[in-house]
DRENDREN-117942 format. One record per residue: residue number from 1; residue in one letter; x, y, z of N, C-alpha, C, O in turn. Coordinates in steps of 0.02 Angstrom, whole numbers, plus 50000, padded with zeros to 5 digits. Last residue first. Example, Ala and Ser with C-alpha at 12.3 -4.5 7.8 and 13.67 -1.06 7.14 Angstrom:
BEGIN
num,residu,n_u,n_v,n_w,ca_u,ca_v,ca_w,c_u,c_v,c_w,o_u,o_v,o_w
2,S,50642,49888,50354,50684,49947,50357,50645,50002,50394,50670,50057,50402
1,A,50660,49716,50390,50615,49775,50390,50660,49835,50390,50712,49834,50423
***
This chain:
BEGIN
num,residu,n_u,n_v,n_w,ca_u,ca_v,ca_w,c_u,c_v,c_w,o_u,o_v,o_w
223,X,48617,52702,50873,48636,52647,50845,48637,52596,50909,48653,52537,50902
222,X,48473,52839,50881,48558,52816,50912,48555,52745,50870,48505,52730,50838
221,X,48420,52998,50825,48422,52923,50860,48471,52901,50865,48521,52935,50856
220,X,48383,53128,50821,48366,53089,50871,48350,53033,50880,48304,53008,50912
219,X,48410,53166,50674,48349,53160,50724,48321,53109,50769,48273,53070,50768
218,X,48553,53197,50705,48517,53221,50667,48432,53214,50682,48401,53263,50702
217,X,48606,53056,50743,48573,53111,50775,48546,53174,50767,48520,53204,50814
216,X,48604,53024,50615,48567,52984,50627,48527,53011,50694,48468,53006,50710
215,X,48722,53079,50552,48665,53066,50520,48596,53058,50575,48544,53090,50568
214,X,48821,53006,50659,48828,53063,50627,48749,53100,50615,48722,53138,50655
213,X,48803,52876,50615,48791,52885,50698,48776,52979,50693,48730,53009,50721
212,X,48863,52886,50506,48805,52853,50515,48777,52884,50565,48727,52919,50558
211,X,48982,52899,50537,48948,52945,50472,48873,52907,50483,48832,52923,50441
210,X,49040,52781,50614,49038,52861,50655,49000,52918,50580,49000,52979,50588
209,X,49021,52679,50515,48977,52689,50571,48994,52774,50621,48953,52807,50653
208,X,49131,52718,50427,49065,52692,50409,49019,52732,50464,48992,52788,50462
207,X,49239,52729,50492,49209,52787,50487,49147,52758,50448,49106,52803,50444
206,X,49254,52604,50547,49232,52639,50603,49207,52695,50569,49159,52722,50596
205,X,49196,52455,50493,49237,52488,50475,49209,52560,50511,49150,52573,50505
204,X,49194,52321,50626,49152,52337,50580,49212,52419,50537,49268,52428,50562
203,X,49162,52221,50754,49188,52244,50693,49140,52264,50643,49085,52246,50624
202,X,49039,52255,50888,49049,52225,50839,49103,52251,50796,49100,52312,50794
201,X,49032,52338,51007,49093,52307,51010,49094,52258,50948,49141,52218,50947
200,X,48902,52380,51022,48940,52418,51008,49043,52388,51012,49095,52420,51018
199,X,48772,52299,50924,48819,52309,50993,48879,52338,50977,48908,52325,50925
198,X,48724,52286,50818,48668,52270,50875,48715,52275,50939,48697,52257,50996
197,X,48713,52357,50681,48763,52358,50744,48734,52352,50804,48720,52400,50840
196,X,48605,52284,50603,48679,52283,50594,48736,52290,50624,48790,52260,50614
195,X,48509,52306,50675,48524,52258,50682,48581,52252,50641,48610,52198,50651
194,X,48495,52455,50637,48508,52426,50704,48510,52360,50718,48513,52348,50778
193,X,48490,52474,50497,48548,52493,50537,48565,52458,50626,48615,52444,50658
192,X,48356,52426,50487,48428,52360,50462,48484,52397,50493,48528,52363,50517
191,X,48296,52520,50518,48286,52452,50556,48345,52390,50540,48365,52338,50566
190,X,48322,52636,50442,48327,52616,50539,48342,52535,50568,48377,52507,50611
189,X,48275,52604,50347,48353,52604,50347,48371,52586,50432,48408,52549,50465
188,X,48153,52610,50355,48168,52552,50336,48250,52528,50354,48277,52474,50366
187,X,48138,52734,50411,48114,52698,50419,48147,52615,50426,48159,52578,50473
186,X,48238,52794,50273,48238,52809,50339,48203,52743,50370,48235,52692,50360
185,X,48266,52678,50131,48260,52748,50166,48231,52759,50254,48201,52713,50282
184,X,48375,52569,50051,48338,52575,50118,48309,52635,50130,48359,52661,50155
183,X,48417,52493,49907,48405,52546,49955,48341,52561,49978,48285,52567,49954
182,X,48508,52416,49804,48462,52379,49839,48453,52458,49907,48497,52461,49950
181,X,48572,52437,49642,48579,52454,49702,48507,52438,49730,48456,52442,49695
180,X,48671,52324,49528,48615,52344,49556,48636,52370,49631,48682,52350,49668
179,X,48790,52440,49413,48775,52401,49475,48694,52431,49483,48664,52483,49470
178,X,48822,52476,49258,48787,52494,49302,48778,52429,49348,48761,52375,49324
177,X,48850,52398,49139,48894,52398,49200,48888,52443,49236,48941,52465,49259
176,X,48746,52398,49081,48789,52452,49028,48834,52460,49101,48852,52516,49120
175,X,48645,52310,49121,48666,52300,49060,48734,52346,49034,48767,52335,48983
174,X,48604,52342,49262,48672,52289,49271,48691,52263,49184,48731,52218,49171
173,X,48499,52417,49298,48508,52386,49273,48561,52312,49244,48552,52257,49218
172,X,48467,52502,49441,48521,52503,49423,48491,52435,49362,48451,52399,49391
171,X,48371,52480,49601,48384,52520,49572,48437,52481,49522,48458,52428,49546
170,X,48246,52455,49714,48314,52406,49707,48292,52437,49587,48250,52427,49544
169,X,48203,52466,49901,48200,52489,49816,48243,52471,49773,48298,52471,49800
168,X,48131,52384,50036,48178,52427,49989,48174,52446,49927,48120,52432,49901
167,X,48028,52299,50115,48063,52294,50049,48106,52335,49997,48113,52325,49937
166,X,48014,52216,50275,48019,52284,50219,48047,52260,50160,48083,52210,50154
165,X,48021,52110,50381,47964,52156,50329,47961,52215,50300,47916,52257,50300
164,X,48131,52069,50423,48140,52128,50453,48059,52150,50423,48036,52204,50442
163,X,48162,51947,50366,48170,51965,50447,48164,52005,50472,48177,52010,50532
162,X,48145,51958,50236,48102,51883,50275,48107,51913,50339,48056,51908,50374
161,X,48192,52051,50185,48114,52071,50187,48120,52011,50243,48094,52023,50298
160,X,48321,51996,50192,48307,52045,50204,48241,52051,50260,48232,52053,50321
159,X,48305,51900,50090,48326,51866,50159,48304,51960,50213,48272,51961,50265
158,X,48287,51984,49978,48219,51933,50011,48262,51922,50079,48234,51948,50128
157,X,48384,52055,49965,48319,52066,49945,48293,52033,49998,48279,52054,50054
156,X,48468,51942,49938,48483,52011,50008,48422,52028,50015,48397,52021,50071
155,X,48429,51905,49836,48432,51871,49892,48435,51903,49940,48399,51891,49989
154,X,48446,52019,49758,48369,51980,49720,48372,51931,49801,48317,51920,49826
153,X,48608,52010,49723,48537,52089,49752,48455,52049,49788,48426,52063,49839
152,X,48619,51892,49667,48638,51912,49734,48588,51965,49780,48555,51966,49832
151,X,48551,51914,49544,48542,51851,49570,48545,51865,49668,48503,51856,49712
150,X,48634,52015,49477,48544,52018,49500,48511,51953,49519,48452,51941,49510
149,X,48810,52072,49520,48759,51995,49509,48681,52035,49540,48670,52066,49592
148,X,48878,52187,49577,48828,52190,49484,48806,52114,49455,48792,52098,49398
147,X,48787,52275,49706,48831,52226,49676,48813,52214,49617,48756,52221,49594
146,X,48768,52354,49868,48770,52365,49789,48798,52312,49777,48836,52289,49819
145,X,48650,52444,49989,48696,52387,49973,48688,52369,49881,48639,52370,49844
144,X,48615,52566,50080,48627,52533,49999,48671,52494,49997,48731,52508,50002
143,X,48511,52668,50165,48581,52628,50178,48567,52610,50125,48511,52626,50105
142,X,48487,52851,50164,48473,52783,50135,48539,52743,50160,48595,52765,50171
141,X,48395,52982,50223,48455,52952,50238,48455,52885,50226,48428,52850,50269
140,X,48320,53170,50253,48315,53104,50212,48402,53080,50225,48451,53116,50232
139,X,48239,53277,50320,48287,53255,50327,48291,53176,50316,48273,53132,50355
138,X,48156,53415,50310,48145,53351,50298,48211,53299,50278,48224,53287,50219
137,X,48108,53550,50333,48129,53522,50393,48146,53423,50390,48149,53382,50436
136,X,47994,53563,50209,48028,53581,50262,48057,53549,50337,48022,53529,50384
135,X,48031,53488,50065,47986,53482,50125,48024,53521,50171,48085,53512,50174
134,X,48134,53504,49975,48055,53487,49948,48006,53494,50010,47946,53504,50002
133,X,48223,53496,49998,48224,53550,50001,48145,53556,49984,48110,53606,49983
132,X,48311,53356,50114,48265,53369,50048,48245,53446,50035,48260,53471,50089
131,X,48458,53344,50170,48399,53395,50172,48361,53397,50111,48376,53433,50063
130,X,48540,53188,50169,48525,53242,50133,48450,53296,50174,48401,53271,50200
129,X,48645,53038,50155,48589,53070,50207,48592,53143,50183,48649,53164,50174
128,X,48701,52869,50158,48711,52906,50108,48649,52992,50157,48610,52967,50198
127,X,48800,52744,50139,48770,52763,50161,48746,52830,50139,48779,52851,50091
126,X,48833,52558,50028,48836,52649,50051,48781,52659,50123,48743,52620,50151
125,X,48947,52429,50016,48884,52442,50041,48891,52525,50062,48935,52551,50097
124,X,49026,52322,50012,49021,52362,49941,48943,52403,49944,48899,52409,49901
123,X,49091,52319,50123,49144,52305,50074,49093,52346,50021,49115,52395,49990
122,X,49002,52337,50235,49078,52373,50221,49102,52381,50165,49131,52433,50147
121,X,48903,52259,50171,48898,52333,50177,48970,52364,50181,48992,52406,50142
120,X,48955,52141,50209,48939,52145,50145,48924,52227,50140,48943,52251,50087
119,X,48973,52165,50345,49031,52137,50302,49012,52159,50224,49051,52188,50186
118,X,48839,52153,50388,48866,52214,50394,48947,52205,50364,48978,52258,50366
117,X,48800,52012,50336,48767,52083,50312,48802,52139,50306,48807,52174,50255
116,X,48853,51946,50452,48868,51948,50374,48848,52001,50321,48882,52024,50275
115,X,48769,51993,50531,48844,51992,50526,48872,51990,50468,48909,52030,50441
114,X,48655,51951,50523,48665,52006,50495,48728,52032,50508,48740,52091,50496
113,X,48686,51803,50499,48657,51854,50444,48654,51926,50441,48651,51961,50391
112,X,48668,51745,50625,48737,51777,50598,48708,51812,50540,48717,51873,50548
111,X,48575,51635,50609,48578,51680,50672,48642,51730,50645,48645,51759,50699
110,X,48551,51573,50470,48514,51625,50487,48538,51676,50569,48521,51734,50581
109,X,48727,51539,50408,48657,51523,50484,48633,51584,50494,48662,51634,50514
108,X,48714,51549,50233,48718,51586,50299,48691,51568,50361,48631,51579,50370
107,X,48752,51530,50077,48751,51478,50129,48763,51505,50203,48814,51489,50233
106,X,48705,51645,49975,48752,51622,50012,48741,51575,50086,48721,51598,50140
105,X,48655,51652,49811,48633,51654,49880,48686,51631,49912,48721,51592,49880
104,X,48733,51698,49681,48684,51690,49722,48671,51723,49781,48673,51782,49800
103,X,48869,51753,49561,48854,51739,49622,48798,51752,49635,48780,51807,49616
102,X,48895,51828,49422,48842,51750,49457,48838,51732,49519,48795,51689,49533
101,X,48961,51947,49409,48901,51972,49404,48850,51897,49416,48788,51900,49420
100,X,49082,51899,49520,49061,51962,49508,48976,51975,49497,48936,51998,49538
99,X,49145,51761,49529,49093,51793,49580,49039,51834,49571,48981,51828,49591
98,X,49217,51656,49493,49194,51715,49433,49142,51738,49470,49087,51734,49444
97,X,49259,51551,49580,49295,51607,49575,49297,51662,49517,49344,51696,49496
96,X,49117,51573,49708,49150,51571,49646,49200,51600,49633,49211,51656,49654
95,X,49015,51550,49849,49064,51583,49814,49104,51559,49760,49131,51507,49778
94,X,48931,51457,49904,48897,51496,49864,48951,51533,49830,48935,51550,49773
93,X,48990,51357,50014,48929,51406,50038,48905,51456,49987,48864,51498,50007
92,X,49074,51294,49949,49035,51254,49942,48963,51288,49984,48907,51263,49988
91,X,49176,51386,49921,49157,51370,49852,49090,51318,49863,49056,51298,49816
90,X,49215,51395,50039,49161,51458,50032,49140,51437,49946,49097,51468,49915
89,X,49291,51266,50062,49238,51287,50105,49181,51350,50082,49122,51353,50100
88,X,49397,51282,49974,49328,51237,49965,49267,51241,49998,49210,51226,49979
87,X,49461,51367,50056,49434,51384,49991,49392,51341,49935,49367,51355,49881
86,X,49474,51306,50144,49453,51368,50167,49440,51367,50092,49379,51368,50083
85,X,49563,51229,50117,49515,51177,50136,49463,51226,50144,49407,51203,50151
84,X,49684,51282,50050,49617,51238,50014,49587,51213,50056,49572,51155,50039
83,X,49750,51432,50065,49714,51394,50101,49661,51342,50066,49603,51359,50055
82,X,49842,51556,50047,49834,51501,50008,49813,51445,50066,49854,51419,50104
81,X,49774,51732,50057,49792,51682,50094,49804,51627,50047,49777,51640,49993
80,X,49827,51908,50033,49810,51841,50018,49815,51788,50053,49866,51787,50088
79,X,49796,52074,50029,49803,52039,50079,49774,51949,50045,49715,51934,50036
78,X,49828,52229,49987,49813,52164,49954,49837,52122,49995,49898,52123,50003
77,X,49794,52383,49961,49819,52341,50001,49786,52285,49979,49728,52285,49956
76,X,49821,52514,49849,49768,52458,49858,49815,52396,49884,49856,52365,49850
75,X,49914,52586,49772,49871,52623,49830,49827,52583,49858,49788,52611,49896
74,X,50022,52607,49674,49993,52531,49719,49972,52577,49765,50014,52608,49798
73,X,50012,52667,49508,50008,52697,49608,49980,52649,49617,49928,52632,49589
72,X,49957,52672,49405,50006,52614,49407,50057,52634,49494,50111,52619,49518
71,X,49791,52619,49339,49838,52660,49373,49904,52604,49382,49911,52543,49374
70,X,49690,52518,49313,49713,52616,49260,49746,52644,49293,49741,52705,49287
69,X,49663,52438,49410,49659,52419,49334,49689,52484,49282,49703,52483,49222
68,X,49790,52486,49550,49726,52476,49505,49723,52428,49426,49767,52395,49398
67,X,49936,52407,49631,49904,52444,49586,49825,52442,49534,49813,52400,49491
66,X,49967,52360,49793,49957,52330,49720,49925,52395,49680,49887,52431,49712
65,X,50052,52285,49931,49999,52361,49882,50021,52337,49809,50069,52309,49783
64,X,50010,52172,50050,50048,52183,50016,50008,52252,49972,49948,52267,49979
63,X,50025,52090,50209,49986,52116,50189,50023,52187,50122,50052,52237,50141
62,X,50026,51919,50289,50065,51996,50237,50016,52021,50187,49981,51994,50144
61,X,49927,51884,50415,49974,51882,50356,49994,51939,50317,49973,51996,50320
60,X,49863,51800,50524,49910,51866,50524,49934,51854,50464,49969,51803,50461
59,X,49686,51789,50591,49738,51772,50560,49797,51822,50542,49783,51882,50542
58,X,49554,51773,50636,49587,51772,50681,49669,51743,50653,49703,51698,50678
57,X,49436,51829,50567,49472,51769,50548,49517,51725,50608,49514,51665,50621
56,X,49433,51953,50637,49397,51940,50624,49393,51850,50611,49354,51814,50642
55,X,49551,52011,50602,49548,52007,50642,49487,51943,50661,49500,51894,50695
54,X,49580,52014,50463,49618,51962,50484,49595,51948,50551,49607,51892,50574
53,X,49454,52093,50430,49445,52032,50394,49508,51995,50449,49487,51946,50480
52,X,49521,52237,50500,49465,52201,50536,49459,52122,50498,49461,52078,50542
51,X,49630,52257,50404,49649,52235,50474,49565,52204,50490,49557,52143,50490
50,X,49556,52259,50289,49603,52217,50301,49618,52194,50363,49619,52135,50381
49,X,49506,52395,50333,49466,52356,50323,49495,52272,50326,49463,52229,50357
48,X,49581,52476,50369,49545,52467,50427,49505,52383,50399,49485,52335,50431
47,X,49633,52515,50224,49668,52471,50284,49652,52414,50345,49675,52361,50364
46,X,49549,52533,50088,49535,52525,50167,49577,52510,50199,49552,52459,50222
45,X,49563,52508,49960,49614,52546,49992,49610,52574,50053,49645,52619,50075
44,X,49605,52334,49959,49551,52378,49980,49575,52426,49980,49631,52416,50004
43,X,49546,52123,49943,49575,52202,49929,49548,52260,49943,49487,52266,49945
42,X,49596,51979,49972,49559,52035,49994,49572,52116,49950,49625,52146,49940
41,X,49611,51817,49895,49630,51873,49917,49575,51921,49937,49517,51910,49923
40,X,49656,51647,49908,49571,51677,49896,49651,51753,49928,49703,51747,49960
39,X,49704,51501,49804,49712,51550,49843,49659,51609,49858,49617,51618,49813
38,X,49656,51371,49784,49688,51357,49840,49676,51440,49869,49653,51455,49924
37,X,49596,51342,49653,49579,51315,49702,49606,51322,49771,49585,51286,49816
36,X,49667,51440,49540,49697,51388,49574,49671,51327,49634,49707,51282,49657
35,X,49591,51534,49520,49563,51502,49481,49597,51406,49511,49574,51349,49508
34,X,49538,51625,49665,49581,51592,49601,49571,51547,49576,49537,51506,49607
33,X,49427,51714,49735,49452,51667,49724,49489,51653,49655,49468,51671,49600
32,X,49405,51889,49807,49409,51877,49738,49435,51792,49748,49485,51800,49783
31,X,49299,52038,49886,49353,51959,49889,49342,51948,49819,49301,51973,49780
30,X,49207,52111,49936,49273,52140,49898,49336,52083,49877,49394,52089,49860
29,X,49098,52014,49937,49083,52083,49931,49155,52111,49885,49158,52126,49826
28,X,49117,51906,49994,49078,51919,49944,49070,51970,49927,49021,51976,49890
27,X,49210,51963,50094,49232,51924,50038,49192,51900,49962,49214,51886,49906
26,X,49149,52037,50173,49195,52052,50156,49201,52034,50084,49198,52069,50034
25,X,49069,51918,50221,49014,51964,50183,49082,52003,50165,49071,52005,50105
24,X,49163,51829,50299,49121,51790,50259,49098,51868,50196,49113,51866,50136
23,X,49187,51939,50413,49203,51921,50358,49195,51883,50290,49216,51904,50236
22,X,49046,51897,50481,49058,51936,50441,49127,51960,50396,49119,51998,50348
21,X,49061,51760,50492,49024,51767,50443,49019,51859,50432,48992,51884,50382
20,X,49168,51772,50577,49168,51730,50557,49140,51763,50504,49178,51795,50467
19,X,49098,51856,50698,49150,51889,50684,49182,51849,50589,49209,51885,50547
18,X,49001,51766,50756,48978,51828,50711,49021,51841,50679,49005,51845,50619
17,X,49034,51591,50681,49036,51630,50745,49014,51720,50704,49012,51731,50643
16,X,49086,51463,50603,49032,51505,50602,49030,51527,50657,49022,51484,50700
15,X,49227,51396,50595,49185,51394,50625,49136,51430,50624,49137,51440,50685
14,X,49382,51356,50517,49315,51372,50486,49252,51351,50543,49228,51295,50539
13,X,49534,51447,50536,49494,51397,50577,49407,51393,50535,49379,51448,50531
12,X,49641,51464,50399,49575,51493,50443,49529,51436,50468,49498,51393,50436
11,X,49738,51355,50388,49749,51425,50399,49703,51462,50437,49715,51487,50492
10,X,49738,51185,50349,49696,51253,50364,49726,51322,50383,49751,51289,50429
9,X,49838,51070,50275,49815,51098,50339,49790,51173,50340,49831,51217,50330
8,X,49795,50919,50193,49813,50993,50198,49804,51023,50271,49768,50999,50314
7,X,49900,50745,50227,49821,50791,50240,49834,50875,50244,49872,50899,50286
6,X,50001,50703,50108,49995,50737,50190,49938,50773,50171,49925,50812,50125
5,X,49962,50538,50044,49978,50613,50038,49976,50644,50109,49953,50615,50158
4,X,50006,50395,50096,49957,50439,50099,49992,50508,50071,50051,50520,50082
3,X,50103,50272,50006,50087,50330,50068,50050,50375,50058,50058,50405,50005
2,X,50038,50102,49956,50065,50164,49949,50053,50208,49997,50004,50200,50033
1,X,50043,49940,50000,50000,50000,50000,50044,50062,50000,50085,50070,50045
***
């Protein structure tokens, strides 16, 4: 009998915990898999943002700058791991490594979802808050989550509505590489804002949430 190959060994512990699945939403969001089966990267010209995914993971690696698609300034931190058991793992919760405009639904324990949520907002998710001039005294403020799969939008969508009963507005065609945008207004925005930061010690990207918090006392409410 011939010798076993050496069993791979993991990098990222794979346990579903909040911190877990919201990186998880990072990666669907600003993550990219190889074609190699093994390597998955991050990118961002967030820092904060890198640092929270390793934190999050509970992992340390080099963290490298790379240059745009039209530039040739590495202004974009690039953080990779080579992990196959981790990268079979999110190929078998919904991730691809042609993500962009086919990616679905994502394999989420409903209790973490909106962990994952608020990952998926970091990475490719607005906020956004204005004085309508149309009304007096009328102070308008949307959350938006964006992506250019109408498969993905179309799930957020619904997993959404299923827990919270609202339905947002869901903007953008995705023919002339226009992204769909999926948006919240006040009311509605309230209610996913606060189960997004259901505690004040969640990760998360800080000036996100201090522009929010910002906004938000504006009329007298809190996170």
């Amino acid at each position: 009998m011939g010798k076993r190959g050496t069993k791979p060994k993991g990098k990222v512990k794979i346990k579903w915990s909040a911190n877990f699945a919201y990186a998880i939403g990072l990666l669907v969001s600003d993550g990219c898999l190889y074609n190699d089966s093994r390597h998955i990267s991050l990118v961002s010209k967030d820092k904060e943002m890198i640092d929270n995914f390793q934190k999050a993971l509970s992992i340390n690696c080099n963290v490298g700058k790379k240059a745009g698609s039209a530039s040739t300034d590495k202004k974009y931190f690039n953080l990779q791991i080579g992990d196959v058991l981790f990268y079979k793992f999110l190929v078998e919760i919904g991730l691809t490594s042609a993500k962009s405009k086919n990616i679905g639904g994502i394999d989420i324990p409903p209790k973490y979802f909106f962990s994952f949520l608020r990952g998926s907002f970091d990475g490719d998710g607005t906020f956004y808050s204005y004085f309508d001039s149309r009304w007096k005294s009328s102070f308008m403020f949307y959350t938006v989550f964006i992506s250019a799969s109408k498969k993905h939008i179309d799930w957020l969508r619904e997993e959404i509505k299923k827990r919270l009963k609202i339905k947002g507005h869901l903007t953008g065609s995705g023919k002339t590489g226009t992204a769909y945008q999926l948006k919240y207004a006040k009311k509605e925005s309230l209610k996913i804002l606060k189960n997004l930061y259901y505690s004040r010690s969640v990760i998360c990207l800080s000036r996100k949430r201090l522009k929010i918090e910002k906004a938000l006392s504006i009329v007298g409410e809190r996170l």
